[in-house]
C-alpha positions in Angstrom: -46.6 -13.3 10.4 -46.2 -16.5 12.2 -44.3 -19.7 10.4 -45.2 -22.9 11.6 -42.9 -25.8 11.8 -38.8 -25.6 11.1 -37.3 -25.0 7.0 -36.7 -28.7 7.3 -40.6 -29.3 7.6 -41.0 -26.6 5.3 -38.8 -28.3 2.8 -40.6 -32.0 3.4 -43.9 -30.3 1.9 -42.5 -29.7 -1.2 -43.5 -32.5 -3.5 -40.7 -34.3 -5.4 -39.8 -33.7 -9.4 -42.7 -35.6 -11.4 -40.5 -38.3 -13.5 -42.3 -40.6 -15.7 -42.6 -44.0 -14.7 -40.2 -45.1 -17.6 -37.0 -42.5 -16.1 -38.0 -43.5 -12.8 -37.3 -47.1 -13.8 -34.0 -46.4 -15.8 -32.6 -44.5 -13.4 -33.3 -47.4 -10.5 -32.2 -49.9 -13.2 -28.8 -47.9 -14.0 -28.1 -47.0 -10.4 -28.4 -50.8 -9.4 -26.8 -52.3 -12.7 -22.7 -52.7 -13.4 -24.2 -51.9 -16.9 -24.9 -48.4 -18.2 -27.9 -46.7 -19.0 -27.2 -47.6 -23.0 -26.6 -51.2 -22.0 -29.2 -51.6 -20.5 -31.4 -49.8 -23.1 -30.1 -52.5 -26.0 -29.7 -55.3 -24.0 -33.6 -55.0 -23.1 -34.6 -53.8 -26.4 -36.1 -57.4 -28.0 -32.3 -59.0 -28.9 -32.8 -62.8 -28.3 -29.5 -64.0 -30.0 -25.9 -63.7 -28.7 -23.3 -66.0 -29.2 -21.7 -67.6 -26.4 -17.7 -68.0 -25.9 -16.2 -70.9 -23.7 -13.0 -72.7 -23.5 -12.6 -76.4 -23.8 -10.3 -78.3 -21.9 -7.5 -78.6 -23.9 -7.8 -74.5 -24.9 -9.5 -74.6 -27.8 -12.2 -71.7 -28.1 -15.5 -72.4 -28.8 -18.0 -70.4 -29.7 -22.2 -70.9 -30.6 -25.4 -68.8 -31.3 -27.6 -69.1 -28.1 -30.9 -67.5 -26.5 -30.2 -65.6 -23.5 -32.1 -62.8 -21.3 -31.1 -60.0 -19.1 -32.0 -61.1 -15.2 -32.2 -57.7 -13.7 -32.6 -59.1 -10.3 -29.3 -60.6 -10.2 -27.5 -58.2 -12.9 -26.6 -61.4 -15.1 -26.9 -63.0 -18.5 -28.6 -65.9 -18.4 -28.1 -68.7 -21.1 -30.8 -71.4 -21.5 -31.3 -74.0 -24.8 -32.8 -77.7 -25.9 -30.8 -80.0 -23.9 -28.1 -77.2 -23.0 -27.1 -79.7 -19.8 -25.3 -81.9 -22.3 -24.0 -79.5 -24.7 -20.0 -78.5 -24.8 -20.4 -75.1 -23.8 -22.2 -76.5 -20.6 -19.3 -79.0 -19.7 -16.6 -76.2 -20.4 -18.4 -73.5 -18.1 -18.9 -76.1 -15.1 -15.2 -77.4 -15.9 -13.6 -73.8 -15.9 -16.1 -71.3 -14.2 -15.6 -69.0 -16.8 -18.0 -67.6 -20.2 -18.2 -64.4 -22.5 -21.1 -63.0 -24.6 -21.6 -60.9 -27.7 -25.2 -59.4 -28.4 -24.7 -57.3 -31.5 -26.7 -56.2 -34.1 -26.4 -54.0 -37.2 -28.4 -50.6 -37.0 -27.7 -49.5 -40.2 -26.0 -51.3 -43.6 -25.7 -48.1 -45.4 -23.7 -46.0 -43.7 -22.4 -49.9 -41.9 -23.2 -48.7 -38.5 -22.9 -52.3 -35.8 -23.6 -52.2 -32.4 -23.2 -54.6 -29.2 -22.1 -55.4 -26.1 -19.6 -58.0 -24.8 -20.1 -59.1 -21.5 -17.1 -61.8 -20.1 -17.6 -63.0 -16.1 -17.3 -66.1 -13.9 -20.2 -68.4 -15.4 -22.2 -71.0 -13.5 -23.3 -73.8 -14.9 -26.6 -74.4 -12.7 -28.2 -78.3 -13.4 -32.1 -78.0 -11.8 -34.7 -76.7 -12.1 -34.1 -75.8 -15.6 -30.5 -76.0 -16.6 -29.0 -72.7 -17.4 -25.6 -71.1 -18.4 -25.4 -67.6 -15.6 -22.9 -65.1 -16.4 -21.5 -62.8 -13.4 -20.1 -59.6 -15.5 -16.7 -58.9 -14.8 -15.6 -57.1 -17.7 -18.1 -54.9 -20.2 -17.7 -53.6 -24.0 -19.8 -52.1 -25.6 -19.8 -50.4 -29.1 -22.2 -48.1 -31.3 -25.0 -47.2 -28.4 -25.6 -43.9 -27.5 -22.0 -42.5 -26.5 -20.3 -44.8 -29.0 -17.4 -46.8 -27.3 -17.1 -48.1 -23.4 -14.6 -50.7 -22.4 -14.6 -51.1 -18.1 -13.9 -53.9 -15.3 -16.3 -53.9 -13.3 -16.5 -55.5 -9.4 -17.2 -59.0 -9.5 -20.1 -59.8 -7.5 -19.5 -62.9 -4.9 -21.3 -65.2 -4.7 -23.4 -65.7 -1.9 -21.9 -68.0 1.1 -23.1 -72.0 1.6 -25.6 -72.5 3.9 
């Protein structure tokens, strides 16, 4: 019997594992993301509502309810709203480069089962085209998802040099 070719070509002929387009997906997300598979799972599950955490300039907290989304291609939170470019929390994240957010949500009431994640990073405060609060993720938490409790810093991401 003659074999044609070396193992290694042998071995390129096998085909892959079938995965389905959805595991394919989550497992590119979660390999590219500072946030887990879980995270990611709840953070892009429908949740429009998070409230946003800045400081002022004299140190006083301040924290509001805003709309925000999940930007996969840059791994960040973004924060957008009516007239966010003169809002406080704007000012404060241009003034001090920094921002946190809470998504949470209650799964259950009865047994009280709440879930969320906190996300807190070096924030931009972009003007044009449509001003929007961007959150670099420094630091995640994250509570009642699949494996219950994760608390991690993760590598900032630089941003990218002037041109």
């Amino acid at each position: 019997m003659q074999v044609r070719g070396s193992p290694a070509d042998a071995l390129a002929r096998v085909p892959p594992p079938r995965r389905s387009r959805r595991a394919a997906r989550s497992l590119i997300m979660s390999v590219m993301s500072v946030f887990n598979e879980a995270e990611l799972k709840y953070m892009t599950g429908g949740r429009q509502l998070g409230r946003i955490a800045t400081v002022g300039a004299d140190g006083t907290p301040h924290v509001v309810p805003v709309g925000w989304i999940y930007n996969a291609a840059r791994d960040t939170i973004d924060i957008s709203g009516i007239d966010l470019e003169q809002s406080k929390k704007f000012r404060d994240v241009a003034r001090s480069g920094r921002a946190a957010i809470v998504i949470d949500d209650l799964e259950s009431v009865d047994p009280w089962r709440p879930r969320g994640v906190e996300v807190r990073g070096r924030g931009e405060a972009i003007p044009l085209p449509t001003p929007l609060i961007r959150i670099h993720p420094e630091r995640i938490v994250s509570w009642g998802l699949e494996h219950g409790r994760s608390a991690r810093t993760v590598a900032p991401k630089r941003a990218p040099p002037p041109r």
